[in-house]
N, C-alpha and C positions, 0 to 999 in steps of 0.2 A: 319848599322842596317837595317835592310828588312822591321820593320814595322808590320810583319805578327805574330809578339808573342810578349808574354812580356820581354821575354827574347833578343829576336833582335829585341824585341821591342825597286783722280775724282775733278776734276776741271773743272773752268764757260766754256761754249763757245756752239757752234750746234753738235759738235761731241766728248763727253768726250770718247767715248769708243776707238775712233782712237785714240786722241791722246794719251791715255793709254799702247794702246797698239805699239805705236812708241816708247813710255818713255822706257818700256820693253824691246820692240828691239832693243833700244839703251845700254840698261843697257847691258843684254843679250852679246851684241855681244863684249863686253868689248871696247868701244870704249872711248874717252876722257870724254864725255859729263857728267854728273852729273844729274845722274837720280831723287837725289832725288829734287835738287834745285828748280823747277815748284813747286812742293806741299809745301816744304817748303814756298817759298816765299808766294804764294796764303793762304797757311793757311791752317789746314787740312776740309775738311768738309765731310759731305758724298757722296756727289756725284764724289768725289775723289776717296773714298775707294769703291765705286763699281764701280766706271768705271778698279782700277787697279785689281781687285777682277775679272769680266769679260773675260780682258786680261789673266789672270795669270792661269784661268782654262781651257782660249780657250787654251795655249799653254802647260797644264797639260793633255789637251784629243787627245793633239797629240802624249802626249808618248815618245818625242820625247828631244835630248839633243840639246843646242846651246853649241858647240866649242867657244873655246876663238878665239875674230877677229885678222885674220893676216896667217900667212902662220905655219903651225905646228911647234911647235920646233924641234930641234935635240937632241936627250940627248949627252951630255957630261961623257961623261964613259972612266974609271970605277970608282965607287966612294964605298963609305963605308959607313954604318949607322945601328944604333943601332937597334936594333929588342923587340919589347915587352918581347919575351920570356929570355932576357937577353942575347944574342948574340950580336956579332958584325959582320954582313952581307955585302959582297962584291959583286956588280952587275957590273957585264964585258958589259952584250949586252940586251938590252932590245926592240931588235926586236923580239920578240914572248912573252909577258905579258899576265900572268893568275891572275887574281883577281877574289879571293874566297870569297867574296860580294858583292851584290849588287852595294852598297853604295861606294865601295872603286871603283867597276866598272865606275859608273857614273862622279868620280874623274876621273879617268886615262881618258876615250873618253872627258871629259869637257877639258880637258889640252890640245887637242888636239893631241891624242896617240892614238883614237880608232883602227886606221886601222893597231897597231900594236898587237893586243889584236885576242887572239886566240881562248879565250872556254870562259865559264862564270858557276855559279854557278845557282843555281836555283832560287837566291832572283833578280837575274838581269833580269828583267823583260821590261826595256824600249827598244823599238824600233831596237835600232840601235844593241842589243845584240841579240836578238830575233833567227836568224838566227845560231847563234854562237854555238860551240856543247858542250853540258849540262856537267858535271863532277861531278855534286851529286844529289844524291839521296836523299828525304823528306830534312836534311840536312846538312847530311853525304857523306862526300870528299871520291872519289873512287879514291885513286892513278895509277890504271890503267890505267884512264883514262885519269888523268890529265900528266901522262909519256906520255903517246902515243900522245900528241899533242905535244910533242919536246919544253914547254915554259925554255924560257932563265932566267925569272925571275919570280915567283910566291909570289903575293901577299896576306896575311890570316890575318886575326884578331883573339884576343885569344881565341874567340868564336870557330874558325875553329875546326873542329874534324871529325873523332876519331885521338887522336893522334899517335896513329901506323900509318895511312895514311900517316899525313904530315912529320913525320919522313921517309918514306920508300921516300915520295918525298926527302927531305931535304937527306937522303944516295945515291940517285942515281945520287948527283952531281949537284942538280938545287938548285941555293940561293932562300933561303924562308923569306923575310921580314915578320914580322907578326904586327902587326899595334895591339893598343889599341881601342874597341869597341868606335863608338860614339853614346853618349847617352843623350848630350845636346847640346842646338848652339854654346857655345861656342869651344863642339870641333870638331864643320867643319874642323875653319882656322888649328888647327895642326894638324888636319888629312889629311887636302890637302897640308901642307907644309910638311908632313912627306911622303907622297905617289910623290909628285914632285921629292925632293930631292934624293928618292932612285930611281929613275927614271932619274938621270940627269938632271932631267928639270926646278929647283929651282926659276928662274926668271920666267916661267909658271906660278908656285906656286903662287907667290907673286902679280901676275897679278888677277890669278883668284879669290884670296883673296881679293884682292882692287875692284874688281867687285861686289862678293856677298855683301861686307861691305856698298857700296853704296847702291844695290838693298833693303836692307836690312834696313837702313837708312829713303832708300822712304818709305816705307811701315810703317816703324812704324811712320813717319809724318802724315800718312793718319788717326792713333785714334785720336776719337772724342776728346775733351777736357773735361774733367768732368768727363768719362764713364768712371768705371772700376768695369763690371761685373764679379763675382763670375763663374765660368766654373767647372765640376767637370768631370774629363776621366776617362771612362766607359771601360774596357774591357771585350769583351763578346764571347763566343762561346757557344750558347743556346744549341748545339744539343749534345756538352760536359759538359754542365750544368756547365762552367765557367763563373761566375760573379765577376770581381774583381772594385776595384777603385782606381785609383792612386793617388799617393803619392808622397814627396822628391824622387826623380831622377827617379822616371818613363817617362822621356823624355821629356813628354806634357807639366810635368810643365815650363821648359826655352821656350817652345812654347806660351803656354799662356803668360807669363809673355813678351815674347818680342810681343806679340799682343794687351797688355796692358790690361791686366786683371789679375784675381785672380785666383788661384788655390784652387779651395774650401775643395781640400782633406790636400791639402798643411796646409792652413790653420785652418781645425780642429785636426791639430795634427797628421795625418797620417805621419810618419818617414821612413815606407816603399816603394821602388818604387809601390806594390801593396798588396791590402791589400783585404780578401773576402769581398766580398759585403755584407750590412744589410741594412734591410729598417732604422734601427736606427742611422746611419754610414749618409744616405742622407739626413734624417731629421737634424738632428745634424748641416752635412754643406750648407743645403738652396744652391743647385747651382743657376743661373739665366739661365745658358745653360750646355747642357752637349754634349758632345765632345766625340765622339766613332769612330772606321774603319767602311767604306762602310760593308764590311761581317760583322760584330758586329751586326750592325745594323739589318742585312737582316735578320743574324739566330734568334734572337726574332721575328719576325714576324712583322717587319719594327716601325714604331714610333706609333702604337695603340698597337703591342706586348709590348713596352716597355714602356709607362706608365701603363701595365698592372702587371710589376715586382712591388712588397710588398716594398712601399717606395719613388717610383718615382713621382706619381699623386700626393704626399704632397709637394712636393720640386717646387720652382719657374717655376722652367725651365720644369716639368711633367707637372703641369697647366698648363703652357703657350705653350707645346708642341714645347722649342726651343732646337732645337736637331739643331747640325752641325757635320756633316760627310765628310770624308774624306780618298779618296783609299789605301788602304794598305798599298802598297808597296811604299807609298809616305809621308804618314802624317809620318811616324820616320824617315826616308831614314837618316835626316844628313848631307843634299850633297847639289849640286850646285843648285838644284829644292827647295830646304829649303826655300830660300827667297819667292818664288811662296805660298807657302803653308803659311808662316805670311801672306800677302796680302789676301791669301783667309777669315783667320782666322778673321784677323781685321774688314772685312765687315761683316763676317755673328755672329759673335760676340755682333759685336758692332751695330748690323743693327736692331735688338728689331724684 
């Protein structure tokens, strides 16, 4: 999931922020070590959560992915595995891989398979894709396009469309896995054991899983003990005059909850992932912070537009003006950057 709709929507010492950002590079690189064991033992405090909070955004403005540490795998092909759409999909050669998201992208290059990866879709946005030549359009799969780069195997989630595309791919003889959307943390780990596996690369998988589990692990060692504010996620695009508020499985909320807080839409009853916004809707749930995309933000007319929306200036977090943001294409992503994104959450959350 891209992020960009709703639909694909610190410890004692002189230098906390180094050793932070070592804990990180250690976790990151998937090495033996045990990222979270320092803060665990120490105990969590704040200066914990902002020195990993620090780290996790210096290595968020780079853009940029850590591969798993060691020498790339080989896939082991040819293997067979079941497809969302109800298929049973057979992958011979996965020297030329198209992943038609983001999210599923950032899997295949974290496995360490980027430099088998040929095109990217429009939500792949980080660094190492950047360069890669586009295959859709707003986002809508141009099977011309994705033919004419010869991939071996192409990756989609049931999101992908229009389905005449991925059909006319899937007739011209290229196997199509199509993957179930992730929409909570929980489903990183089987969406990276499900994109390994059809990839040959299964013990990859399992590797990279036991990495985020730890990163993941640390960071929620870092909440405060006590604190468990109320968060309410805002989606906005002012200049569509979209106002909603989320709900049960609008993503944010397994975000909030593994940041150690509350979902304030969650909890007044909201059953929808989103639901239109009322100033009655935020009075009701009293956020203490609220939680929106960098763009969200911006198209209100930044955090004095949006305590100026009908509802907000009564609610905790309007008075208090604790607004936490977070870039697009990352606060849903889903993916191996997920763990980064609690750490950031945990500090500015829980940071008052």
């Amino acid at each position: 999931m891209s992020g960009s709709s709703p639909k694909s929507l610190r410890r004692r010492g002189i230098a906390p922020l180094a050793l932070a950002l070592a804990l990180l590079t250690a976790a990151c690189g998937g090495g033996g070590s045990d990222s979270s064991g320092t803060d665990s033992e120490a105990g969590a405090s704040p200066v914990s959560a902002s020195a990993r909070a620090a780290a996790a955004e210096k290595q968020l403005d780079k853009n940029t992915l850590v591969p798993l540490e060691g020498k790339a795998p080989t896939p082991e092909l040819p293997v067979t595995v079941d497809s969302s759409d109800g298929r049973r999909v057979t992958v011979e050669d996965a020297s030329r891989i198209l992943p038609l998201n983001g999210g599923v992208a950032e899997i295949v290059f974290t496995l360490g398979l980027g430099d088998r990866v040929v095109g990217r879709d429009i939500t792949a946005t980080f660094a190492e894709a950047k360069k890669l030549p586009q295959v859709t359009k707003a986002h809508d799969v141009s099977a011309e396009s994705v033919l004419s780069l010869r991939p071996t195997v192409v990756l989609a989630d049931t999101d992908t469309g229009p389905k005449e595309a991925v059909d006319q791919i899937r007739d011209a003889g290229v196997p199509v896995v199509v993957l179930d959307p992730a929409t909570r943390l929980a489903d990183v780990s089987t969406r990276t054991t499900r994109i390994a596996e059809a990839l040959g690369v299964p013990a990859a998988g399992k590797a990279l899983n036991a990495r985020m589990d730890k990163e993941l692990s640390a960071a929620r060692a870092a909440v405060p003990k006590g604190s468990e504010p109320k968060v309410a996620f805002l989606y906005m695009r002012g200049s569509a005059a979209v106002y909603l508020m989320g709900g049960k499985g609008s993503g944010a909320d397994s975000l909030i909850d593994a940041a150690g807080a509350v979902d304030a839409g969650v909890e007044a009853g909201l059953d929808k992932p989103f639901t239109p916004l009322t100033s009655e809707a935020l009075v009701s749930a009293q956020p203490d912070v609220i939680l929106m995309m960098d763009k969200g933000l911006e198209s209100v007319g930044g955090v004095d537009g949006l305590v100026d929306i009908p509802g907000i200036r009564e609610t905790p977090a309007g008075a208090n003006r604790r607004v936490v943001t977070l870039e697009d294409g990352v606060l849903l992503s889903f993916g191996p950057r997920t763990p980064l994104v609690i750490d950031i959450l945990v500090d500015r959350i829980h940071g008052g």
